[in-house]
N, C-alpha and C positions, 0 to 999 in steps of 0.2 A: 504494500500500500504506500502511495507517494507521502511524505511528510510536507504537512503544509505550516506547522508550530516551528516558524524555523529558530523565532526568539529561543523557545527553551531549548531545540536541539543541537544551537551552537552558544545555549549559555554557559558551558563550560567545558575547557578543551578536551579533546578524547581522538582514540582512534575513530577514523571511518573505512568502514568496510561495505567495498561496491563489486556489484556483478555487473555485467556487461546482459542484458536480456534482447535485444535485437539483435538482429540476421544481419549483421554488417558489423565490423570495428566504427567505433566513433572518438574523436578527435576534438579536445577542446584545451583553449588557452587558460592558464592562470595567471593574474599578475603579482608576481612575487616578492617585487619590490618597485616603489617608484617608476614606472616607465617602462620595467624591466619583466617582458611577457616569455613564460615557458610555458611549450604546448606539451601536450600529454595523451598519449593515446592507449583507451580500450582495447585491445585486439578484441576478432572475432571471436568468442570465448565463453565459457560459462565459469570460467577458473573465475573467483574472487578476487580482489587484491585490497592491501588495505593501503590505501590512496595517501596518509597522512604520512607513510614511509617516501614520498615520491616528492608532495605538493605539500606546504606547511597549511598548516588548521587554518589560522588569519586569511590564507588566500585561498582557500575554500570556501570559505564562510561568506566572501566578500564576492564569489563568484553567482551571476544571477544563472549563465548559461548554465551551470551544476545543475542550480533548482530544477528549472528547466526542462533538464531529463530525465532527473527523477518525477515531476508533476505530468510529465505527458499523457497523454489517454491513447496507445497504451505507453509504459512507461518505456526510456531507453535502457536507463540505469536502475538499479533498485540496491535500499542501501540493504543490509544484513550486520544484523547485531553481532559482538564478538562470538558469544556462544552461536551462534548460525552457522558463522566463518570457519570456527575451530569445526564443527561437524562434517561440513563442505568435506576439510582435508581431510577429517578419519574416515572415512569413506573412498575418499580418493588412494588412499595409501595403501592397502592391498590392492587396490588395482593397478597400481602403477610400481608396485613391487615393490615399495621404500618402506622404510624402518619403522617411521613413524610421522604421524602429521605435519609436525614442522618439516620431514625430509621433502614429503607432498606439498606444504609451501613453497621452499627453496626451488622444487621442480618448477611449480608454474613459473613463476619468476622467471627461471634460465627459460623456459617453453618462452614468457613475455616479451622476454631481452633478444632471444634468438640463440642467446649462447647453448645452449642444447644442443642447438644445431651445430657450431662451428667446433664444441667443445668432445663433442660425443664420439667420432668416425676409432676406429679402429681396425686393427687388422690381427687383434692377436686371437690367438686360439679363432682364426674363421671357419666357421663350417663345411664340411663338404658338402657340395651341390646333390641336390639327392635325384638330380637325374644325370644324365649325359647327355653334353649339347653335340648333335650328330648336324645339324644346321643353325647360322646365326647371321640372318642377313642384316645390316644393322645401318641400313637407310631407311629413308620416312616412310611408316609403313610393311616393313618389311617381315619378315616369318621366322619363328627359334621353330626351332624341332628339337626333339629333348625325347630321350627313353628310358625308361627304368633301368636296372640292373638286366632284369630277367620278365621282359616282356614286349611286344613289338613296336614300332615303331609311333609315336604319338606325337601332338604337335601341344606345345604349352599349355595354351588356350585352352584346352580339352578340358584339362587336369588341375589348373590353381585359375580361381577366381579374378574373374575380368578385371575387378576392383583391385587386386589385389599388384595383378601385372600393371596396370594403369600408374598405379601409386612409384610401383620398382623402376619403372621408367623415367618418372621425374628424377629420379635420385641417379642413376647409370653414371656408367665411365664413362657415357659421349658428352652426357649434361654438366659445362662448367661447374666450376665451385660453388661461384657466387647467384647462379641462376638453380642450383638444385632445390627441393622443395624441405623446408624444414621439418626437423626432427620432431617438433611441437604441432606442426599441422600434420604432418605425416600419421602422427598417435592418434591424434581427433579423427580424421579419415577413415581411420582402422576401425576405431571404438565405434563409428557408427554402422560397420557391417558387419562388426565381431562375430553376431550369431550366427552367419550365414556360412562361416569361415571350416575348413577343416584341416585335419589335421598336414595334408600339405602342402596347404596356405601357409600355415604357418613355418612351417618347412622352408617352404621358399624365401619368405621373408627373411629367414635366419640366414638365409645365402644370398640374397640380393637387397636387400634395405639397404645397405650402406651403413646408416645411424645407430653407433653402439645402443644408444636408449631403445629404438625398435626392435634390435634386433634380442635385446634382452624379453623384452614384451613377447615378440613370438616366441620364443625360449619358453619363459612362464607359460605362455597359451598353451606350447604343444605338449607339454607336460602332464597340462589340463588335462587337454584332450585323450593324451595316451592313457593316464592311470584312473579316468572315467569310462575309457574301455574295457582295460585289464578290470574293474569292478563288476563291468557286464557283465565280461565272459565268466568272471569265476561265481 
């Protein structure tokens, strides 16, 4: 619900904690000092942040566009009590495989910042490919052909999830550095087709994501996956 008592709710200082609730990042100025405007931007996101770590309280409070989007019908922004906040991340923190809530804070932040992204890649301990690429045309368009160990000849597409190749493509060895797709939107992407996902989706991922943070995520996933088998069968 938007707050409209804004007298009492900036009569004395405190964290605020804001979600992002629109289908778009949105983008506003604070003026921080005399003259002196920093802008600040929501990402596309449902992750919380608490805004008073970024923006100081006085130039919140003095902000009209803030109100603004929190008053809108429907709202942009919505604020969330500290207790809401903290819940957000316990929640978020076995899904995203961290310690503990605040590790799930610290994530979103690096997801925020992008540093996830730039911070994450690795190469140690890489998985083996769990197929064999028997073809790899790799212009616009072009065809993998990939086979199992012990079985005939298949073409990718078949076998891992259209979403899934889509996603592995932005990230490739053809796609610069600085144009690959981040590690933080790469996780949102996944999270919304997770259900759909199996277990050599997740496979794949471990071998094509790029993004150490992904490729841990499909790790966790396929593990799911595997010991909710082994619970069928036995």
């Amino acid at each position: 619900m938007p707050i409209t008592n804004w007298t009492k709710f900036f009569q004395e200082e405190h964290d605020i904690y804001v979600q992002n609730v629109a289908n778009a990042q949105v983008s506003l100025e604070f003026e921080i000092a005399p003259g002196v405007i920093q802008g600040f931007l929501f990402p596309h996101s449902r992750n919380p942040l608490n805004l008073t770590q970024h923006i100081p309280f006085q130039s919140v409070r003095a902000s009209v566009n803030f109100r603004k989007m929190l008053n809108r019908r429907p709202p942009v922004l919505q604020l969330l009590t500290e207790e809401e906040f903290l819940k957000f991340y316990e929640r978020k923190a076995p899904e995203w495989g961290v310690a503990s809530p605040e590790d799930a804070i610290d994530r979103a932040e690096e997801i925020r910042q992008g540093i996830a992204g730039h911070k994450a890649y690795t190469t140690d301990n890489e998985p083996k490919p769990i197929h064999k690429v028997l073809q790899d045309d790799k212009h616009f368009g072009g065809r993998k052909v990939v086979a199992p160990e012990d079985a005939d000849v298949i073409s990718s597409d078949e076998i891992i999830n259209p979403r899934v190749l889509h996603l592995c493509n932005q990230v490739s060895a053809e796609v610069q550095e600085s144009e690959k797709m981040r590690a933080g939107d790469m996780l949102e992407e996944l999270e919304k087709v997770e259900p759909q996902l199996k277990l050599d989706d997740f496979e794949y991922l471990r071998s094509h994501s790029y993004w150490k943070t992904v490729k841990k995520w499909a790790q966790r996933k396929a593990s799911e996956v595997a010991s909710a088998s082994e619970a069928g069968d036995g």
